[in-house]
Every structure is written in structure tokens, then in C-alpha cells.
Backbone bond lengths (Angstrom), bond angles and torsions (degrees), N, CA, C in turn:
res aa  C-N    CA-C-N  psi(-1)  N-CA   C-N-CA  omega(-1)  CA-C   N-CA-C  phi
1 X - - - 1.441 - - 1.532 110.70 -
2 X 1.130 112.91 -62.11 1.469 124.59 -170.23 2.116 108.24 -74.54
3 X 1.594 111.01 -11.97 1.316 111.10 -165.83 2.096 95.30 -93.67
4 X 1.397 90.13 -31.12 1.385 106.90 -169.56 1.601 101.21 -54.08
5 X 1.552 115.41 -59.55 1.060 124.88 -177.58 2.033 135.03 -59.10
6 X 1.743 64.80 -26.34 1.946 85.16 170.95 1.619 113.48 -71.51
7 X 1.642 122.21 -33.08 0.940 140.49 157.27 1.615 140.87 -18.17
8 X 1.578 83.09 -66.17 1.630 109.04 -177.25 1.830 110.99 -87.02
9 X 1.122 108.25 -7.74 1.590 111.53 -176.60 2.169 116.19 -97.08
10 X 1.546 99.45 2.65 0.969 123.07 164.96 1.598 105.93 -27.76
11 X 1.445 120.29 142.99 2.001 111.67 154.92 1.327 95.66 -80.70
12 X 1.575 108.94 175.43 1.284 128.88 160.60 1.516 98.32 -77.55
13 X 1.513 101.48 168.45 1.649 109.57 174.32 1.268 97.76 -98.49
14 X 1.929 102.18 149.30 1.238 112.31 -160.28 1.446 97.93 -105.62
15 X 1.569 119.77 168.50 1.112 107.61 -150.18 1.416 101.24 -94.20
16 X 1.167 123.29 177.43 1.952 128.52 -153.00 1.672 102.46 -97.57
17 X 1.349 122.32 9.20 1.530 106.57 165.43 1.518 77.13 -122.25
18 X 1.156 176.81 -114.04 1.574 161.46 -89.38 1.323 85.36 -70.08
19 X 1.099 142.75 -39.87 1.849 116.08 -172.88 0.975 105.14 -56.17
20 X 1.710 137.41 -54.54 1.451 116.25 -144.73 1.519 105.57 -78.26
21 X 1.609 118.11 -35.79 1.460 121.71 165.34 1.321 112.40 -46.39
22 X 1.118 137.75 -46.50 1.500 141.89 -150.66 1.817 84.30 -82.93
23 X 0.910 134.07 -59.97 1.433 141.08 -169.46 1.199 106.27 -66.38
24 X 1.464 139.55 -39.70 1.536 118.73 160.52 1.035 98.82 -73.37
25 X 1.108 149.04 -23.69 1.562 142.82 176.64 1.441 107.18 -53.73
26 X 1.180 115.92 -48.03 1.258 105.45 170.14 1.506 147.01 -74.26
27 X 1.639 92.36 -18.85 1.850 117.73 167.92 0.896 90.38 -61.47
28 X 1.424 151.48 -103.64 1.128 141.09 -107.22 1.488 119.54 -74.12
29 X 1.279 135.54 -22.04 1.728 111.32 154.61 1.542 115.58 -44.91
30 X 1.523 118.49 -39.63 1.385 106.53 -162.49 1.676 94.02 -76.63
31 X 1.382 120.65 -47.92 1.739 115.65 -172.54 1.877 102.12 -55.25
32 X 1.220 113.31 -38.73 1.835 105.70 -169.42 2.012 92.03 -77.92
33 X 1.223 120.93 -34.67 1.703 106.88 172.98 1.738 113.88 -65.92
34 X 1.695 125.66 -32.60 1.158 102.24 171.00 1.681 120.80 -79.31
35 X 1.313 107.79 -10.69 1.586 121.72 171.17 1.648 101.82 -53.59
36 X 1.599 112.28 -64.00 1.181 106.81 171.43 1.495 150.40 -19.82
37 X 1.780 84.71 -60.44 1.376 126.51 -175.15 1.656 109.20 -62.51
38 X 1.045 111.50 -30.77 1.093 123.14 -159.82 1.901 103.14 -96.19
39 X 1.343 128.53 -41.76 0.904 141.92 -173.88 1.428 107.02 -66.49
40 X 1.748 108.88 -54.18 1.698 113.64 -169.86 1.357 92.98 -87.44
41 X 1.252 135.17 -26.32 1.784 110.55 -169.04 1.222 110.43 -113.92
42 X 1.662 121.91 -67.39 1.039 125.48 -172.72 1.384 128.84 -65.76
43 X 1.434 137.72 -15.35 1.544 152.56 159.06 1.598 100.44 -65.53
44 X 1.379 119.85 -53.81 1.545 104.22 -174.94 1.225 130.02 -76.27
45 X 1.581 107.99 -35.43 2.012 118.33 161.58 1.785 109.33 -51.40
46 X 1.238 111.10 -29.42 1.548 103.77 172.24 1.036 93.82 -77.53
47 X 1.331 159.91 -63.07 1.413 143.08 -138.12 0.838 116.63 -103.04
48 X 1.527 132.56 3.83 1.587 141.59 130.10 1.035 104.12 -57.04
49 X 1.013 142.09 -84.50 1.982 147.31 172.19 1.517 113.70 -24.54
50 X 1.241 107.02 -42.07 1.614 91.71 159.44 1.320 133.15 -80.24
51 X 1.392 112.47 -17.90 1.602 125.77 173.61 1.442 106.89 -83.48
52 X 1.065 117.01 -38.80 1.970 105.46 175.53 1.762 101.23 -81.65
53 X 1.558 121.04 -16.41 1.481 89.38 156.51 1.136 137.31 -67.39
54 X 1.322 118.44 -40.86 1.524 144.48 171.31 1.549 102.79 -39.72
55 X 0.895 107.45 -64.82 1.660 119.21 -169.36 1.866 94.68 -67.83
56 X 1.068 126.96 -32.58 1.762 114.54 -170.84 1.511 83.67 -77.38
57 X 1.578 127.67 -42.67 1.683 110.07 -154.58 1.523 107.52 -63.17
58 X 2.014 99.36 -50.86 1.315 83.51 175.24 1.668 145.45 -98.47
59 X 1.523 98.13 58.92 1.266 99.17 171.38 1.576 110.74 -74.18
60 X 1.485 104.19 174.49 2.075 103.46 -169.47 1.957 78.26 -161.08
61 X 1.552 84.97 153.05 1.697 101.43 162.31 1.913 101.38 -62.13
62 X 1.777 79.03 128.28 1.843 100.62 152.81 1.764 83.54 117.35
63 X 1.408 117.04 -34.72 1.507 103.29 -160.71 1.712 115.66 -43.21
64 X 0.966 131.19 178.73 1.423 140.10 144.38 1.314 131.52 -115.30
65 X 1.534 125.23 127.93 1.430 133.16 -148.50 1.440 95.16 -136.40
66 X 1.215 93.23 163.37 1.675 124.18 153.48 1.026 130.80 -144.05
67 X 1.399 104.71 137.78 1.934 119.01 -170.81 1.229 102.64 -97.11
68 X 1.792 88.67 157.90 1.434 119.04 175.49 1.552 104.72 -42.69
69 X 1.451 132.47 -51.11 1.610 138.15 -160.97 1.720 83.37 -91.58
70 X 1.021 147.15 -13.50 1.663 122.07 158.60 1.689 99.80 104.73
71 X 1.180 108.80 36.64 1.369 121.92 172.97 1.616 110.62 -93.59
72 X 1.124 112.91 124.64 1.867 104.03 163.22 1.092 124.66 -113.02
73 X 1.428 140.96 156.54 1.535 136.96 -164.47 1.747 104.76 167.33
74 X 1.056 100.46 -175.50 1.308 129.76 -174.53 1.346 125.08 -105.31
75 X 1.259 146.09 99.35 1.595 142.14 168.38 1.357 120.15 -38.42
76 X 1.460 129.72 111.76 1.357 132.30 -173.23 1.706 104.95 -123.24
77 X 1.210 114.07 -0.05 1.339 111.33 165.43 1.471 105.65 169.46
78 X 1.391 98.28 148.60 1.516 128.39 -151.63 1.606 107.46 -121.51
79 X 1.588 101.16 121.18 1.860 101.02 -177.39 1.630 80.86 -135.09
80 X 1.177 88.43 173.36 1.761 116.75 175.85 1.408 130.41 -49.36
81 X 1.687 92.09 -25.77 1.391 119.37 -178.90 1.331 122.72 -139.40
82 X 0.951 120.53 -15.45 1.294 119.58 -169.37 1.969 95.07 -145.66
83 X 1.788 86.62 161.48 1.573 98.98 162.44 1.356 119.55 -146.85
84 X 1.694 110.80 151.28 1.442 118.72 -177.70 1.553 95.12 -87.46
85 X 1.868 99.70 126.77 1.639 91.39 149.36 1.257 130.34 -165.72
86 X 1.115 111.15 161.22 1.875 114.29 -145.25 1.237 91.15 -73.57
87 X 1.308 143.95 151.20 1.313 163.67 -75.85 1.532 109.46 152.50
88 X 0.956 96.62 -60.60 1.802 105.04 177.91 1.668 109.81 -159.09
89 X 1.400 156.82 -178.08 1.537 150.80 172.40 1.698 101.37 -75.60
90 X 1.514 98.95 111.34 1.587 123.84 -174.65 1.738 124.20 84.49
91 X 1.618 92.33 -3.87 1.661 96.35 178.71 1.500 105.98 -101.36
92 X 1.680 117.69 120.81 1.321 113.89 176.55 1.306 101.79 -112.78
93 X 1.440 118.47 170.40 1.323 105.97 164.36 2.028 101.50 -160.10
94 X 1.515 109.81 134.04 1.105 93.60 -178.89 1.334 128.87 -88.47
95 X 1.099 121.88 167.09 1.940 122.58 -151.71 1.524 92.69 -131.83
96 X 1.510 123.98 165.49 1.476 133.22 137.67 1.192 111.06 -89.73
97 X 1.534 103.56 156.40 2.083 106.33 -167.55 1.531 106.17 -88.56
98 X 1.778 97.78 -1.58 1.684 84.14 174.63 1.621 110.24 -95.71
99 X 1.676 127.38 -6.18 1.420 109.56 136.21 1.582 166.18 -103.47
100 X 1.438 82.88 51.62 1.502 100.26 165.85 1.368 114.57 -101.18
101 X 1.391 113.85 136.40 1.813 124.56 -161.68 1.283 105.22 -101.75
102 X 1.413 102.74 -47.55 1.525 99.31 -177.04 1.609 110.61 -160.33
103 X 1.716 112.78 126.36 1.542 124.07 165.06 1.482 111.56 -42.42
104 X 1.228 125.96 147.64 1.580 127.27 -168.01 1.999 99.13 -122.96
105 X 1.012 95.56 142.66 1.701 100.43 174.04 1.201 96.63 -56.23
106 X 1.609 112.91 139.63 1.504 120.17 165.93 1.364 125.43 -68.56
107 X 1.327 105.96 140.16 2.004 111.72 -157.07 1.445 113.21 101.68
108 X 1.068 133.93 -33.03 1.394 145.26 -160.83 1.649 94.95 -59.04
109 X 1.342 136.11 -48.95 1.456 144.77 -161.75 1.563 89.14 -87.37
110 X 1.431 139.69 157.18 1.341 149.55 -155.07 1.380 93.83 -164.42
């Protein structure tokens, strides 16, 4: 009873050039949402990521920084990976160069 009826409610088949239209017809919300996606998020997190590399390479002794944990100081020495930096007069402490956030105008530390 109930299979009979499932039967008859069938579509017709559609004809063989409207499929391939109908089917990009249907891509394109998802291709114009990764267009999106790509414009508001993923283009600008790269170009932050390239600007805090820039800024870790060129750090140099004397600069003044601030870290990710909210430390401020001075660069007193420079490795590949890591950096020494004064903290307060006689307090050093060593850092990785991937947390420093941001170079500080010179003078700013007292």
C-alpha cells in the first residue's frame, strides 16, 4: 500500500543538457562562500604572519619590545631562536623570538 504510493510520486527525468547547468547552478554559492572566506579571513591572517615575521627577523641589540606574557625590556642578545632581555638593571631573562608582539618606540622603557 504505502510502497505503491511511494512509486507514483517519482519526478520525470530531466532533460540531459539542464543537468550540467543546473549542477553548476548549484556550485556556485559554495565557490562565491570560499571566495569570501578567503578574502575576510584567510588573505589577512597571512599578512599579519608575514608582518610579525618581518618584525621578529629584524630585531637588533638595544631595541625595545613587548611580549606575548606582557613583559617589557630591552634586547641584549640575539640567537636564532631565542633572545636575552633585560627586564629591569641586572635582570635578564631569556625569551623565544616568536614571543615578542610588538617593537616599542625608542625611549619608551625608563
Amino acid at each position: 500500500m504505502f510502497i505503491s504510493s511511494a512509486f507514483a510520486q517519482t519526478a520525470p527525468a530531466a532533460a540531459a543538457g539542464g543537468d550540467m547547468a543546473s549542477s553548476l547552478m548549484s556550485m556556485l554559492p559554495l565557490v562565491l562562500m570560499f571566495v569570501v572566506l578567503y578574502f575576510v579571513m584567510i588573505r589577512p591572517q597571512m599578512k599579519r604572519q608575514k608582518e610579525h615575521r618581518a618584525m621578529i627577523d629584524a630585531l637588533a641589540k638595544g631595541d625595545e619590545i613587548a611580549t606575548a606574557g606582557g613583559l617589557l625590556g630591552k634586547v641584549t642578545k640575539l640567537g636564532d631562536s631565542h633572545l636575552g632581555v633585560e627586564i629591569a638593571a641586572g635582570v635578564e631573562v631569556q625569551l623565544q623570538r616568536s614571543a615578542v608582539v610588538q617593537v616599542l618606540p625608542k625611549g619608551t622603557l625608563k
